[in-house]
N, C-alpha and C positions, 0 to 999 in steps of 0.2 A: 458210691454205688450201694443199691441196698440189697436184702439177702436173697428175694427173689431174681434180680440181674445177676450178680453173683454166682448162682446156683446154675443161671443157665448160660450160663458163661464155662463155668465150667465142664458142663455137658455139651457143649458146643466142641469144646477144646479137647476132649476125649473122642469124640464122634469124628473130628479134624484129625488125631491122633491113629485111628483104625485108617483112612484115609492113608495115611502116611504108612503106614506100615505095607497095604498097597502097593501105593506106588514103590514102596523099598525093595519088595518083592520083583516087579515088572523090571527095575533099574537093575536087581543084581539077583540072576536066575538063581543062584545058588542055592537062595531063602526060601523057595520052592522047589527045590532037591533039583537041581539040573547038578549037570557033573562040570569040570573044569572051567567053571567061571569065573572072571577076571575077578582078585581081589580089589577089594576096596579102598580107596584114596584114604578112608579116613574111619574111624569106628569111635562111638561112646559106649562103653559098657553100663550097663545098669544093672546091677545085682539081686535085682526084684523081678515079680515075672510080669511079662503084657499088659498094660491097660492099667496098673497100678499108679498111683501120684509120681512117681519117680521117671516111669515109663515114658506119662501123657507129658511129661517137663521133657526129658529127651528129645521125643518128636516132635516137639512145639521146637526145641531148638535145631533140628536136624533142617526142619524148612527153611527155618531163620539161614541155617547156615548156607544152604544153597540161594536163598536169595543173596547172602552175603556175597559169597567165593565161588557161586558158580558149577559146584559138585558140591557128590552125594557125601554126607556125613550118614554111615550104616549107622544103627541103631541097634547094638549087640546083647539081648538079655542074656543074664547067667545068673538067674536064682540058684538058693538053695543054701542050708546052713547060714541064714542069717546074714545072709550078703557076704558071707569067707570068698565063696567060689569065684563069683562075681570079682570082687578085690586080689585075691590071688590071679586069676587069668591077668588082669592090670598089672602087676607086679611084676609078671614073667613076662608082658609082653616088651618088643622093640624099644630102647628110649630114643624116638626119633620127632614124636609130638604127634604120630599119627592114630595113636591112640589113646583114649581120653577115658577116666572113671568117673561117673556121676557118684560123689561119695556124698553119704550123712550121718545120720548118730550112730549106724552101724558100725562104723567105721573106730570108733570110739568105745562100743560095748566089745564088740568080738573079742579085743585083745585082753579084757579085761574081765570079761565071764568067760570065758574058755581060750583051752590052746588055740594058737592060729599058728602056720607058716612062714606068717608075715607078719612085722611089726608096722604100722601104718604112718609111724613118723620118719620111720628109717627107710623104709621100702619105698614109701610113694613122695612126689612131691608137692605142695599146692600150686595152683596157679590162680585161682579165682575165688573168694566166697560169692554164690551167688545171693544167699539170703539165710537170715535168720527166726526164727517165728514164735515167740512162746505160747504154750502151751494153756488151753483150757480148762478150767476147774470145774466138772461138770458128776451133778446127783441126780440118781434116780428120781423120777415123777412123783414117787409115793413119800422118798423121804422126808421126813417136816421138818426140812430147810428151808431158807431164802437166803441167807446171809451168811458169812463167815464164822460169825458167835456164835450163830446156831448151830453150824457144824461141830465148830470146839465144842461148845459145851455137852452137844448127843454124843461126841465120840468119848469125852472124858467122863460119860456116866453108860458108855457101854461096857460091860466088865468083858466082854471075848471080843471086843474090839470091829472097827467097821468094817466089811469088806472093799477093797482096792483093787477094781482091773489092773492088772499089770503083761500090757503086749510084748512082747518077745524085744529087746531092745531097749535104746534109752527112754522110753515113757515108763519102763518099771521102775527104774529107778525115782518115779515122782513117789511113788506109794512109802519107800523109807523115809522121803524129805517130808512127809506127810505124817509119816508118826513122829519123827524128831519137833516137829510143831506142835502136834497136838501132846503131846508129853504123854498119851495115850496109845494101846496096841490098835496094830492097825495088821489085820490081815492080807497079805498081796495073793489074790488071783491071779495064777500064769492063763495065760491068751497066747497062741503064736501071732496071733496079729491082731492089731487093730481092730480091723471090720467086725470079728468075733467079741473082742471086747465089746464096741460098742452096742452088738445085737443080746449083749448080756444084760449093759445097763441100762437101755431101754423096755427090756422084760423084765427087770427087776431085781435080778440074780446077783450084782453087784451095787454096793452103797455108792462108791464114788468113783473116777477115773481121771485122767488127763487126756485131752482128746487134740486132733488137730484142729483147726480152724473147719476146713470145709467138711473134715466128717462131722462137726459138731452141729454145724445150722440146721441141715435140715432137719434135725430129730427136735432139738429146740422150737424153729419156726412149729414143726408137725407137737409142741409139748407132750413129747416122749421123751427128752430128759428135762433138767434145767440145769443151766449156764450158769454160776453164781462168782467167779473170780480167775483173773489172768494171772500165769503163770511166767509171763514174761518182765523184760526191764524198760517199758513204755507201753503205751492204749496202743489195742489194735485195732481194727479197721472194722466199722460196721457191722454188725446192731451191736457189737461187744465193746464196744470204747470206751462206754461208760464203767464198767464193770470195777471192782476194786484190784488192783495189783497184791499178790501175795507178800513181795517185796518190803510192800510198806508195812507188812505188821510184822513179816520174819524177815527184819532183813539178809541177803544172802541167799534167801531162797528164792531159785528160779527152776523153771522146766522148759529150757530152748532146746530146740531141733535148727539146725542149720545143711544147707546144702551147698558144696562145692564140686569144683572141679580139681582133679589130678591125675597127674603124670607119672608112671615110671621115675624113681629115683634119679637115677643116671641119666635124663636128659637137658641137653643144654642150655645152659642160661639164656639164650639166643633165642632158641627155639622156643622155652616158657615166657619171655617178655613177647615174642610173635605172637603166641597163643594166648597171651592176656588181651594186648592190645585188642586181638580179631573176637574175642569172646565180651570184652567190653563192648563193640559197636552191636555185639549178636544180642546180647540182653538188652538192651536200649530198645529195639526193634517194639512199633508200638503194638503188635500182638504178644510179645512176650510179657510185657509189663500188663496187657489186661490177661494173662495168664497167672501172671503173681499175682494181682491182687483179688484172682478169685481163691488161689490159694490162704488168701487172708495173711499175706506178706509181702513185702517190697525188696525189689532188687538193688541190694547194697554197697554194691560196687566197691569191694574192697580185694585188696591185692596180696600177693602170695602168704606174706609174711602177718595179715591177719588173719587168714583161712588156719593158716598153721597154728596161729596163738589159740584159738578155737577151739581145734583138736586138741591142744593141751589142755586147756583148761578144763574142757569136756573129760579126757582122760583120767584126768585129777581129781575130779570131782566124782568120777564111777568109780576110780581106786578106795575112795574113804568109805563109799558108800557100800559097794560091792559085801563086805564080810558078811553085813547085814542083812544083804538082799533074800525074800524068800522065795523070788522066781527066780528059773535057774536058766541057763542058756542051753537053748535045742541041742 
């Protein structure tokens, strides 16, 4: 698929999304302030607000799941604090399976750039990876880059060092993996988000960044920034496949983002093999799969106990890094 289908694939999939919120509404008065409305068979919590990437993957699944099973899967945001709130309400709720956290790298920085409540290895439990994605190496328009050399070599003859967006979460942490590279300082830019970030480095304000996949096309397609290397462990998916992996000249060095599902700690073995099983056929669903790949990832169908190894690893790698880091947690 190329980046213009892509693109509108994914605005198809958002505009589907507000749809579904909708109808969530109609199905459960509540979500429009009615008073004593029947609670809900099933709820995904997302720790982000409305209409965001995490949001529009909830509601693509909530549909999924009523065509699966027949009822409604609510779609419960709780931003705020960096996805804590979000991940604590999961924490505290029921271990019965009938409530679900859409978790990602948040989940992994919280614990490790600030206190939380809850520890996310001990607190919650995996049931699903649904995918993992690395991360894009992308400079501003003006810089006279093309290449990776060129980066090295402009950062290692910049004496105050390049500037690095760094959003709120695990994409800050690329900007330390970036100066440990270039053996050069590397200034981090704090961004509470993304979108910010990237409205910096298209205007100029910032040298370099990590971006998602789909925030990155269209400013590339539009050459408002330029794309110059992957930050994951394989090519991803169109017009960037070709690109260089960082991998192959540091090895070790990656910027993945991953997203799963989890449960409440204490729910039972029983109940998370049910809920893998029914969430494997939900991902499969061929609308969700052209929803991952406008996200510029694939659904990877891997089960509890690699979701989990993930979060370690992810964890372990913010632990080294963290002392370093010069963006701070909201």
């Amino acid at each position: 698929m190329n980046g213009n289908r892509m693109r509108t694939a994914w605005s198809g999939l958002r505009r589907s999304a507000g749809l579904a919120l909708m109808a969530a509404a109609a199905l459960w008065p509540g979500l429009s302030g009615a008073q004593g409305a029947v609670a809900p068979q099933a709820r995904i919590i997302v720790p982000t607000p409305a209409g965001g990437p995490l949001d529009v993957l909830a509601r693509a699944m909530a549909l999924a799941w009523h065509r699966l099973k027949g009822e409604t899967l609510l779609v419960d945001n709780r931003p705020g604090a960096g996805g804590a709130i979000g991940t604590e309400a999961a924490v505290r709720a029921a271990a019965d399976g009938r409530t679900l956290l859409l978790g990602s790298g948040f989940l992994a920085t919280n614990s490790v750039l600030s206190k939380t409540p809850f520890d996310p290895q001990a607190d919650l439990r995996p049931v699903l990876e649904l995918s993992q994605a690395g991360m894009l190496l992308a400079v501003r328009r003006e810089l006279p880059v093309t290449t990776l050399d060129e980066l090295v070599e402009l950062a290692r003859r910049t004496p105050q060092g390049l500037n690095c967006g760094a959003p709120t979460g695990d994409l800050s942490f690329g900007c330390e993996q970036m100066r440990e590279a270039f053996g050069a300082p590397v200034v981090a830019i704090p961004y509470p988000g993304l979108a910010p970030a990237m409205n910096a480095l298209s205007g100029g304000q910032v040298d370099f960044l990590f971006s998602t996949y789909d925030a990155a096309l269209p400013l590339a397609e539009g050459k408002r920034i330029r794309v110059i290397a992957h930050a994951g462990t394989s090519p991803t998916l169109p017009p960037f496949d070709t690109l260089p992996l960082l991998k192959d000249r540091w090895p070790g060095l990656d910027v993945v983002g991953f997203i799963g599902i989890f449960v409440p700690a204490k729910t039972p073995d029983e109940v998370v093999a049910a809920l893998h099983r029914d969430l494997l056929v939900l991902m499969r669903d061929p609308q969700m799969a052209e929803l991952m790949r406008a996200r510029g990832s694939q659904f990877v169908s891997a089960g509890p106990e690699k979701l989990g190894q993930t979060l370690a690893e992810r964890m372990a790698l913010y632990r080294r890094l963290a002392p370093r880091l010069a963006a701070k947690a909201p």
